[in-house]
N, C-alpha and C positions, 0 to 999 in steps of 0.2 A: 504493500500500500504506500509505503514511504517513496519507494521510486515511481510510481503513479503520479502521486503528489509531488514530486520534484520534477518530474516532466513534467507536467502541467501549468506548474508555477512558472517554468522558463516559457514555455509556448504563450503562457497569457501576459508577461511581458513584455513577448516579442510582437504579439499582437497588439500592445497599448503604443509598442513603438514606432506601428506603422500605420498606427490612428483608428485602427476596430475601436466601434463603439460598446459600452459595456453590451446589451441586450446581445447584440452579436458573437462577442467574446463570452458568451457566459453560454451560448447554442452552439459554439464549437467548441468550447471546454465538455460539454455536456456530450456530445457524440464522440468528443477522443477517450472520452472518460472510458464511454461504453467499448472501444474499440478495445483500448488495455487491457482491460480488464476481460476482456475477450480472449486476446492475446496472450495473457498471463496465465487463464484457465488452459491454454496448448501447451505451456511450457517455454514462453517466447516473454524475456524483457521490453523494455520500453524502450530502448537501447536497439534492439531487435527489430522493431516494428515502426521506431520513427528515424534510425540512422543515427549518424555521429554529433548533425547538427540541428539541432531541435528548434531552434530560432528558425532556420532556413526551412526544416519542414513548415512551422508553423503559418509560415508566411505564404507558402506553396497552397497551404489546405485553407487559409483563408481567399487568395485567389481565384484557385475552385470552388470556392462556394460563394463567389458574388458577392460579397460582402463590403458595404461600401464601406469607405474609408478617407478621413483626414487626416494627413499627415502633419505631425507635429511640427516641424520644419524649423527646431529649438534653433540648431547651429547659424543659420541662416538670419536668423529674427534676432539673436541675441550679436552676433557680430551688428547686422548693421544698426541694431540701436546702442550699441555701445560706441560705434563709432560718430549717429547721429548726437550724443550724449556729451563725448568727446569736440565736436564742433558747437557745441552750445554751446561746454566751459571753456571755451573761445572766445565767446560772443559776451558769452558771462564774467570772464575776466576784464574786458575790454568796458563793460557797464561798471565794475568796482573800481576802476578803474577812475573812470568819470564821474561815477557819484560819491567816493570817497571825499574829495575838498567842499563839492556842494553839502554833503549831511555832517559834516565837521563845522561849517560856518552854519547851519540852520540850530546842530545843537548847542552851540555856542551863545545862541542868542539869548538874553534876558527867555527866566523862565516861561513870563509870560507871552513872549512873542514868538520861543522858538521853539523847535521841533522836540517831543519829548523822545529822552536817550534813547526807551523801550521802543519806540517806532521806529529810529533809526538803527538801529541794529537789527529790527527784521527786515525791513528794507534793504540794508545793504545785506544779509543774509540770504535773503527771501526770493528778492527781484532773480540774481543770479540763478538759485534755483528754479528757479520756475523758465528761467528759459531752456536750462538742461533737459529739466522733465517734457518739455515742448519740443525740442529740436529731436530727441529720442522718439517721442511719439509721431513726429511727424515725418521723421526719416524711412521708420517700419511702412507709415499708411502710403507713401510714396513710392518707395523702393519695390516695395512688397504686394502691390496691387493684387498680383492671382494668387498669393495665398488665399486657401479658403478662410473666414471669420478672422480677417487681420482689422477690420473695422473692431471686433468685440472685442481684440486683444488689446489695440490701442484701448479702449476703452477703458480696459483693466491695469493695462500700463499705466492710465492717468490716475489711477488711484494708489496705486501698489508703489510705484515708485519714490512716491513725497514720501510714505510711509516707510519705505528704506530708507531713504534719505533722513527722516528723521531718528531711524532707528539706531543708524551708523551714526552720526554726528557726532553724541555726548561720547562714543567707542573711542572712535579717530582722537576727538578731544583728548582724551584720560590717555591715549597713547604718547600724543604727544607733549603731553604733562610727563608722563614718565618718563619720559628722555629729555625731562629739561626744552621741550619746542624744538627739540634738536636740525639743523637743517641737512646733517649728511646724507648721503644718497642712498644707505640703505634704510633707515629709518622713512626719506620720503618716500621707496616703493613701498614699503610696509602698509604706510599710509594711503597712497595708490590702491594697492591692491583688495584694502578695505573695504573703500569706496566703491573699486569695480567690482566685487565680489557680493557687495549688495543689489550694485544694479543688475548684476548677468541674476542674482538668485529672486528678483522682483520680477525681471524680464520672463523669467522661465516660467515661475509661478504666475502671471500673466496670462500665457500661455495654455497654461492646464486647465486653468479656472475658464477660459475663452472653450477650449474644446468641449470641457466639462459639462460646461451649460448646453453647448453644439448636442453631447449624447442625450443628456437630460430631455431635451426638448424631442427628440428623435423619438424616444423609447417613453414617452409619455404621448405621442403623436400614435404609436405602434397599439398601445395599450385598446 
């Protein structure tokens, strides 16, 4: 039973990864099930009866059997919004840039007349983000046109992302507290790789949440 259940685990993986929707994935787990265990009552492994590469069968017996499918298209979605992301904090460096002297002389001003610090500090925090979050989102919806559900994904993108963004911040911060603010070069990939490590893990989850809903709706349309 244990090797039944280990092939099928790999096969319904391999199936999530080439975008079978659950109701689908759960009617070919359901007839390999019956096969094995077929097979198993002859005296024949799983091993025996699906080959050496179970992913590769899997993907064979979901093609035989018509099964539609969206493909995840992680690698693809996660480069170019990392690099659309990458060209915002471009765009974004260039705005801190410009509004650092202006929110310096606004906070400066008599308390009455000038900008309070709390404003100005999400402002110059804030504005910047939000262009990142935008040039990512809009690189996907652009770049990426026939993907299927890259509309739902941006969609999910604009939420998921701020919300890594905020999740990493206070991270990166206390990182670079612990090194003293340090500027050497490996401490800033450290910092780097934080940063992108949240947005590829936002982007992706994105992603799932985008297809997730895709099944949901399919296998509630089915019902």
């Amino acid at each position: 039973m244990d090797t039944i259940d280990s092939a099928l685990a790999q096969a319904d993986r391999a199936w999530r990864k080439y975008g079978v929707g659950g109701a689908d994935r759960a009617a070919l787990a359901a007839d390999l099930r019956c096969d094995l265990r077929a097979a198993e009552a002859d005296g024949f492994g799983p091993a025996q009866l699906l080959g050496p590469d179970i992913p590769a069968f899997a993907r064979r017996l979901a093609d035989e059997a018509g099964v539609a499918r969206v493909p995840a298209e992680s690698g693809r979605l996660i480069g170019i919004a990392l690099a659309g992301a990458a060209a915002g904090g471009g765009i974004g460096l260039a705005l801190l840039t410009t509004m650092y002297p202006m929110l310096i002389r606004l906070a400066d001003r008599p308390r009455s007349l000038g900008l309070p610090v709390q404003v100005a500090v999400v402002a110059y925090y804030g504005l910047p983000a939000l262009v990142v979050v935008t040039a990512a989102v809009v690189a996907v919806r652009v770049l990426l046109p026939d993907v299927p559900r890259i509309r739902e994904t941006g969609r999910a993108m604009a939420v998921l992302l701020p919300l890594a963004g905020i999740l990493v911040t206070p991270l990166t911060m206390a990182f670079a507290w612990s090194t003293g603010y340090s500027t050497a070069p490996q401490v800033l990939i450290i910092e780097i790789a934080l940063v992108v490590g949240a947005l590829t893990g936002a982007t992706a989850l994105a992603r799932r949440w985008a297809l997730r809903e895709r099944h949901r709706l399919v296998e509630a349309a089915s019902v």
